[in-house]
Every structure is written in structure tokens, then in C-alpha cells.
C-alpha positions as CSV (number, residue, x, y, z in Angstrom):
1,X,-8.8,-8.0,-21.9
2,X,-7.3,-11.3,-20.1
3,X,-5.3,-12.1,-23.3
4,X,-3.6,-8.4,-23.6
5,X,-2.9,-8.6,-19.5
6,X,-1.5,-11.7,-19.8
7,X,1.1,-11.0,-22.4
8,X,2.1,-7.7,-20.0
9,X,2.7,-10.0,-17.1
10,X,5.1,-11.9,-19.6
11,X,6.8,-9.0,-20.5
12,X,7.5,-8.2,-17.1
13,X,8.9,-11.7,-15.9
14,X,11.0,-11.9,-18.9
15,X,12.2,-8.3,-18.7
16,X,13.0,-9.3,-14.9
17,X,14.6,-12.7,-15.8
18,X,16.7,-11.3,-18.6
19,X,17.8,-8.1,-15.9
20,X,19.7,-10.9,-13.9
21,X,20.6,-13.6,-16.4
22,X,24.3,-12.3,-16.1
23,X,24.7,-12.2,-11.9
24,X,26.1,-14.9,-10.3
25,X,22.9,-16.1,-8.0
26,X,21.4,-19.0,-7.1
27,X,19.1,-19.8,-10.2
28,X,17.0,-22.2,-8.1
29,X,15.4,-19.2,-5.5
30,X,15.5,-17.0,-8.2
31,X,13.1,-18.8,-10.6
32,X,11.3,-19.9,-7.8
33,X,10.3,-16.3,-6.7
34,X,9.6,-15.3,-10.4
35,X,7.1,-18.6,-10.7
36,X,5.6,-18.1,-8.2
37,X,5.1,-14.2,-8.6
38,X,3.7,-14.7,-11.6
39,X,1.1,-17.6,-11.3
40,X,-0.1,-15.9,-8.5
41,X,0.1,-12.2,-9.7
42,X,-2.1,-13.7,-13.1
43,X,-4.3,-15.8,-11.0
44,X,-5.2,-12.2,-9.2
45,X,-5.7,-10.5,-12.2
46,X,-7.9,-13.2,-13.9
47,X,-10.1,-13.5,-10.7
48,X,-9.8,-9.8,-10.1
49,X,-11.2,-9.3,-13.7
50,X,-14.5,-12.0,-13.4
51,X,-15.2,-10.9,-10.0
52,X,-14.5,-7.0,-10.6
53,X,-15.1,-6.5,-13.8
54,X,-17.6,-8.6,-15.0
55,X,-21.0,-7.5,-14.2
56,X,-20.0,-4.1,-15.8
57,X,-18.2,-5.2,-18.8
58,X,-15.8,-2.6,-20.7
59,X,-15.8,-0.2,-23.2
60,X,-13.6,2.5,-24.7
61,X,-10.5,3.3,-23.0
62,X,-11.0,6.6,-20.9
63,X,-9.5,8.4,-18.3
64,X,-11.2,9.6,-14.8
65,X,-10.4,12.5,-12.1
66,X,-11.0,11.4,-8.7
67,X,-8.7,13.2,-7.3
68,X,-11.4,15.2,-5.0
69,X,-13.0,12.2,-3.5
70,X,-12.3,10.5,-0.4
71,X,-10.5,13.0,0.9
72,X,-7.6,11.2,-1.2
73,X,-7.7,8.5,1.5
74,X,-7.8,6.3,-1.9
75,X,-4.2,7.9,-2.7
76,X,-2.6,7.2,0.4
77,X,-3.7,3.8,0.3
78,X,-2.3,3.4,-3.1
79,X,1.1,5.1,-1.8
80,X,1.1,2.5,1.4
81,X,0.2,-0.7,-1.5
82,X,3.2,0.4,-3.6
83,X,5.4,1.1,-1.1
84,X,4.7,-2.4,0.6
85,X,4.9,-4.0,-2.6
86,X,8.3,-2.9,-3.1
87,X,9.6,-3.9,0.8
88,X,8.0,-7.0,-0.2
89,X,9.9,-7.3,-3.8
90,X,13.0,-6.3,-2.0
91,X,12.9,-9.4,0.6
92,X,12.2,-11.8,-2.0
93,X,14.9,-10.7,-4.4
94,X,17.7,-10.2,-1.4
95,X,16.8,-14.1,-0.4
96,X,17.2,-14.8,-4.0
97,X,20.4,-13.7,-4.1
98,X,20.1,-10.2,-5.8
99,X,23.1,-7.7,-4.8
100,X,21.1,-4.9,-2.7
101,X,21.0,-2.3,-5.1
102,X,19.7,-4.0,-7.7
103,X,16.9,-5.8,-5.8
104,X,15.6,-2.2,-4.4
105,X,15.6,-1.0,-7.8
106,X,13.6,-3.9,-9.5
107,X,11.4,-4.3,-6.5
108,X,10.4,-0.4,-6.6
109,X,10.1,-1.1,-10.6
110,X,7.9,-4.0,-9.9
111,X,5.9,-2.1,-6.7
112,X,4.1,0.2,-9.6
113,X,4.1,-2.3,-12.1
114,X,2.1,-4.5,-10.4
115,X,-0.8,-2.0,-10.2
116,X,-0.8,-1.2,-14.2
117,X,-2.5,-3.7,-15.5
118,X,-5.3,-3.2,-12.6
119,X,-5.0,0.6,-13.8
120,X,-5.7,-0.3,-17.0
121,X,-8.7,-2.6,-16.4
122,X,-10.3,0.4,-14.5
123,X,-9.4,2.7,-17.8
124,X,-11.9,0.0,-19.9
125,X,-14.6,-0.3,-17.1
126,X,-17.6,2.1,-17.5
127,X,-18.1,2.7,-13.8
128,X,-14.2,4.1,-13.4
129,X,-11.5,5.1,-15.7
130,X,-7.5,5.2,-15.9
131,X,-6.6,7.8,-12.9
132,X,-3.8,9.4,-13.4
133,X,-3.9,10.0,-9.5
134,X,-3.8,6.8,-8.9
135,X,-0.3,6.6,-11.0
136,X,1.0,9.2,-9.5
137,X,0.3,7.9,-6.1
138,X,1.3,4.1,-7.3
139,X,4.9,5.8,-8.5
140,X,5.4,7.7,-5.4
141,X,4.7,4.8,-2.9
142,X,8.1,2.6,-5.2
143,X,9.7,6.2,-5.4
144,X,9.7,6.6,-1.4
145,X,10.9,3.2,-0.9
146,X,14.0,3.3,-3.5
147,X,14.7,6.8,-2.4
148,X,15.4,6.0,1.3
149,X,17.3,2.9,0.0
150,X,19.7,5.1,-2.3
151,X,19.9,7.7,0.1
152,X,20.1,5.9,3.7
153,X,20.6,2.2,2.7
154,X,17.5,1.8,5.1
155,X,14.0,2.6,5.6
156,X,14.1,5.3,8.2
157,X,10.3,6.8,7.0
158,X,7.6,3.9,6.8
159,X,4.1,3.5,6.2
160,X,2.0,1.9,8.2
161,X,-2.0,1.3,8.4
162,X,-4.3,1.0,11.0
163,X,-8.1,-0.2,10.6
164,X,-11.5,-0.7,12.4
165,X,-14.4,-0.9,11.7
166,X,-17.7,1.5,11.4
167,X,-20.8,1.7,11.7
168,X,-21.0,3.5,8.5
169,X,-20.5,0.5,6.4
170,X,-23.7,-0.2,6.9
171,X,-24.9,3.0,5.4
172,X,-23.2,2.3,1.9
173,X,-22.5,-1.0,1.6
174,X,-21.7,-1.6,-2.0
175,X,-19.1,1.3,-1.7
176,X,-17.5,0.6,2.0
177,X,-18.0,-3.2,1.8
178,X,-19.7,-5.9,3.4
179,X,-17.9,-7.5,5.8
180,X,-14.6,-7.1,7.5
181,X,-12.8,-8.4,4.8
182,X,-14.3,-6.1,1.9
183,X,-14.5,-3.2,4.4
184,X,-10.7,-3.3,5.3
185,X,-10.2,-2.5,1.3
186,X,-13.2,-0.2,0.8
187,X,-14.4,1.2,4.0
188,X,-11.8,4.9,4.2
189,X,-13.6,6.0,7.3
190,X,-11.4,3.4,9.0
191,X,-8.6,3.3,7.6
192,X,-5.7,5.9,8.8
193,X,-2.2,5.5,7.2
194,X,1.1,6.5,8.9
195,X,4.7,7.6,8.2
196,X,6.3,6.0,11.3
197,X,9.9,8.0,11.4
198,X,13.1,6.4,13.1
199,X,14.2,9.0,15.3
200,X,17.0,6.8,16.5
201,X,18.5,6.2,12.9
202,X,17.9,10.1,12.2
203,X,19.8,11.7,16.0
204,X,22.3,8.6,16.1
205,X,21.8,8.9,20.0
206,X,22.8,5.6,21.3
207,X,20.8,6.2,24.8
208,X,17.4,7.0,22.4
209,X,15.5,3.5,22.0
210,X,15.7,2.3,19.0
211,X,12.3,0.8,18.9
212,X,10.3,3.6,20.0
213,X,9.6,5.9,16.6
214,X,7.6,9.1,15.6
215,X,3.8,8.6,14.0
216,X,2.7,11.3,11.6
217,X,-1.4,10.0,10.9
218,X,-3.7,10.4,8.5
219,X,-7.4,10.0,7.9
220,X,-11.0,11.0,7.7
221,X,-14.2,10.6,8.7
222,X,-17.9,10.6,7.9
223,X,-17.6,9.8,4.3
224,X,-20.4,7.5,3.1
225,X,-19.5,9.1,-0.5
226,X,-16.3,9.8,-3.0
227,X,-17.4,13.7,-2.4
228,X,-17.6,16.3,-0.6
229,X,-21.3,17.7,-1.7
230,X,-22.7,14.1,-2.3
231,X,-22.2,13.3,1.7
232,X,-23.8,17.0,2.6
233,X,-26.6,15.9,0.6
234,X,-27.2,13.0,2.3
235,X,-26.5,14.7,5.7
236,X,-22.9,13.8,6.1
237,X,-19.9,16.6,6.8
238,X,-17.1,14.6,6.0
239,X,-13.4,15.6,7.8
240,X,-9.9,15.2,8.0
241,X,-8.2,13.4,10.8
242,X,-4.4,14.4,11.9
243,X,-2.3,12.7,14.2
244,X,0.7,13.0,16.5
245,X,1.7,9.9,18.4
246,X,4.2,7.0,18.9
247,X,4.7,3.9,17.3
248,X,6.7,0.8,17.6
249,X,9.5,-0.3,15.0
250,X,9.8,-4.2,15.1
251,X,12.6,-4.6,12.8
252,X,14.8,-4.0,15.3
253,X,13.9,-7.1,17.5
254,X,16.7,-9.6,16.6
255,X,15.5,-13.0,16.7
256,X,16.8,-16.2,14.8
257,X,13.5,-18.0,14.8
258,X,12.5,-17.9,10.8
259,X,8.4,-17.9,11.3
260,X,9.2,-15.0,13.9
261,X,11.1,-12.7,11.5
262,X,8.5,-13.5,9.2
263,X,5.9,-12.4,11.2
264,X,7.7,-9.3,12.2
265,X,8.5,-8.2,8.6
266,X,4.5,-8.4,8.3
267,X,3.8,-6.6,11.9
268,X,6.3,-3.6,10.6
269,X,3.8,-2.6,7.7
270,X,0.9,-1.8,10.2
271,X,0.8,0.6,13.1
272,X,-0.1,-1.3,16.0
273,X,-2.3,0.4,18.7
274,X,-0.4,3.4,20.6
275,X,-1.1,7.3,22.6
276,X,-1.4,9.5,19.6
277,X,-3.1,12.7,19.7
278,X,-5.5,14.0,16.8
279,X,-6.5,17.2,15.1
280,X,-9.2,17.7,13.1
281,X,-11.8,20.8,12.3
282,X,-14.2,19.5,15.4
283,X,-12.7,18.9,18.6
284,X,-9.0,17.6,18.7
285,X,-8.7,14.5,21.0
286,X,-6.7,12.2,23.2
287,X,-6.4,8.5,22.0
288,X,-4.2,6.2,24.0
289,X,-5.0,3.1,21.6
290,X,-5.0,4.6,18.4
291,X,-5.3,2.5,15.6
């Protein structure tokens, strides 16, 4: 598998590298962001493949329906991934020198790219498959992002994610994680994902703050299993999680401090702590830090 995954990552820099041989752009930053893209992409993938994959080992390609599990909390994250990916891909390429256009496009390209081969890899391993949810989800996430580009020339509608951690990590480790770091990947009942929607760019009212933006959540609860019947069994009624609240949109704090921008571009892909109000089939609730 390394040898076939390798040669797709080639096919990607060079179909990347050959996109912009013709523009006018500095070569040097350019190059520089492909490099190191790609060393550190493969690096991923190789560990990803001897730490993921190798206890299991693979067999025949096959494909896998897990749509019903998580309460697609596993989707959304890998709409928020892509998504990210592709803000990411845009930054670099737009310091590169790409026109605009053309670095949204090849970022959002890139966004679900990135995730094939990992796809794939999951299609060979006997404990998962190739889910076709997952593309779906992975090509959505790039789609949003390019969308808003071509349609706006801005993000007005972004994702955002919020975590903590639970105590039911404890009751499945080896699917929720061990850890803060693993949980924060595997652990769904702490994860919510946001759409955090510029009202200010949507009304154009001047007198509206332009920092202060709409928070549509998403999430669920009691889930120390992929489904449904699985967590009943175990005594577990698993729920969804709604939520109405406010969030914060830092990309429009000006500042000519470089490690400050930096750490704002980061700070705008997760919702930090604010009033929201949730729904969900138990008892709707106040939170005025939620997260």
C-alpha cells in the first residue's frame, strides 16, 4: 500500500506544479509550500499507515455503510476537516503568489484530495471499508468553502468546533480514545461543530458589529457506540444536541503583528466559549459557556 500511496501524492504535486508553471509567481514560496506539503502530507500517511493500519493488516478492497452511526457526528467532522483544509490551502497558495481564484479552486481540489488516499487505506483495512459517506462529506466540506468564494468572494458561513472532555471515554476507550489527544479525534460525545454566520456581511448594517456572528450547533450525546441499538444494549440512549447561540469572528481584528494573525487564522476555525441555547429530545437548556 505505501508504494501505490506514494505515487498518488506525486500525481498530485505534479498535477499542482504543472497547474501554475505558466503564472507569473514567485517560484521560491511556491515550491516551498508544495515541499513542504508533500514531505509532510507522506510522512502522515506512512505513519498513519504503521500506526493505523498495521496491527490489522489489509485485504480485498471493499466498501462500508456507516452512515447510521454516530449520529453522523463522524460526517460533520469530515465536513469541518475538508473545509479547513481548503481555508488552509487557500492561505498558503494566496502567500505563494496564486491569483485568488485559482488558489480557492486548487485549495478546495486539494481539501478532498488530501483525505483519498486515507479513504482508500480504510477501503483495504478489514475493521472499516471505503465510505462513500465519508466522500460525500470530504467533497462537501471543499464544495462549501469554493462556493462561498465564487459566490461572495468571502467566507460569510464557517465551521467551527468546540471540544471537552467526558467521562464516557472511559467507558470505550479503544473507540473514544485515551487521552486528551486521542479523545479530541475519537471521542463524538464531545465534540459539537458549528456554522458561525456573518450577519454583518449578510444585512450590510454598518451600526451591526462586525465581530459578533450567528452559531447554528451540532452534536450528540451518550454514544459509547457507532449505533443506535448497540448503545441501548449496553444501557445507553444516545441523542442529538441543537444549538442557538453567538460566536465571535476574529478575522475581523486588524493587526500587523505576523504571529498574531497567525494565531487568529487558527482561533477562527474553533468556536470559542459563548451563551448558546440547546435543544435536544430531554430537556432543552441554557449554557452561557458553550463549547
Amino acid at each position: 500500500m505505501r508504494l501505490p500511496v506514494f505515487l498518488l501524492l506525486l500525481f498530485l504535486l505534479a498535477s499542482k506544479a504543472h497547474a501554475f508553471q505558466n503564472d507569473s509567481i514567485p517560484d521560491k514560496r511556491l515550491n516551498r509550500v508544495l515541499t513542504v506539503g508533500g514531505v509532510g502530507y507522506g510522512a502522515t500517511l506512512l505513519g498513519l499507515s504503521q500506526v493505523w493500519y498495521k496491527d490489522q493488516g489489509f485485504v480485498g478492497f471493499s466498501f462500508f455503510n456507516d452512515n447510521a452511526e454516530w449520529k453522523q457526528m463522524d460526517k460533520a467532522g469530515h465536513f469541518y476537516s475538508t473545509y479547513q483544509f481548503s481555508r488552509i490551502g487557500n492561505g498558503l497558495l494566496k502567500w505563494a503568489g496564486v491569483d485568488t481564484k485559482r488558489a480557492a479552486f486548487w485549495a478546495s481540489v486539494a481539501g478532498t484530495g488530501l483525505l483519498i488516499p486515507i479513504e482508500i487505506l480504510d477501503g483495504f483495512s478489514p475493521d472499516f471499508g471505503f465510505s462513500y459517506g465519508d466522500m460525500i462529506a470530504n467533497t462537501a466540506g471543499s464544495a462549501f468553502y469554493l462556493g462561498q468564494d465564487l459566490l461572495w468572494n468571502e467566507q460569510r458561513i464557517k465551521p467551527k468546533l468546540s471540544f471537552h472532555q467526558t467521562s464516557l471515554a472511559a467507558q470505550s476507550p479503544h473507540l473514544l480514545g485515551n487521552g486528551l489527544a486521542e479523545e479530541l479525534i475519537k471521542d463524538y460525545n464531545g465534540q459539537t461543530y458549528w456554522l458561525s454566520v456573518d450577519i454583518h456581511a449578510f444585512a450590510k448594517q454598518s451600526n451591526f458589529p462586525k465581530w459578533l456572528n450567528l452559531a447554528l450547533g451540532y452534536g450528540a450525546q451518550d454514544m459509547v457506540r457507532g449505533r443506535d441499538f448497540q448503545n441501548n444494549q449496553l444501557g445507553f440512549d444516545s441523542y442529538r444536541q441543537l444549538y442557538l447561540g453567538i460566536d465571535f469572528d476574529l478575522s475581523y481584528i486588524e493587526t500587523d503583528k505576523k504571529w498574531l494573525k497567525t494565531l487568529l487564522f487558527i482561533l477562527d476555525g474553533i468556536h470559542i466559549p459563548a451563551p448558546a441555547f440547546e435543544f435536544n429530545s430531554r430537556k432543552s437548556k441554557m449554557h452561557w459557556f458553550a463549547y
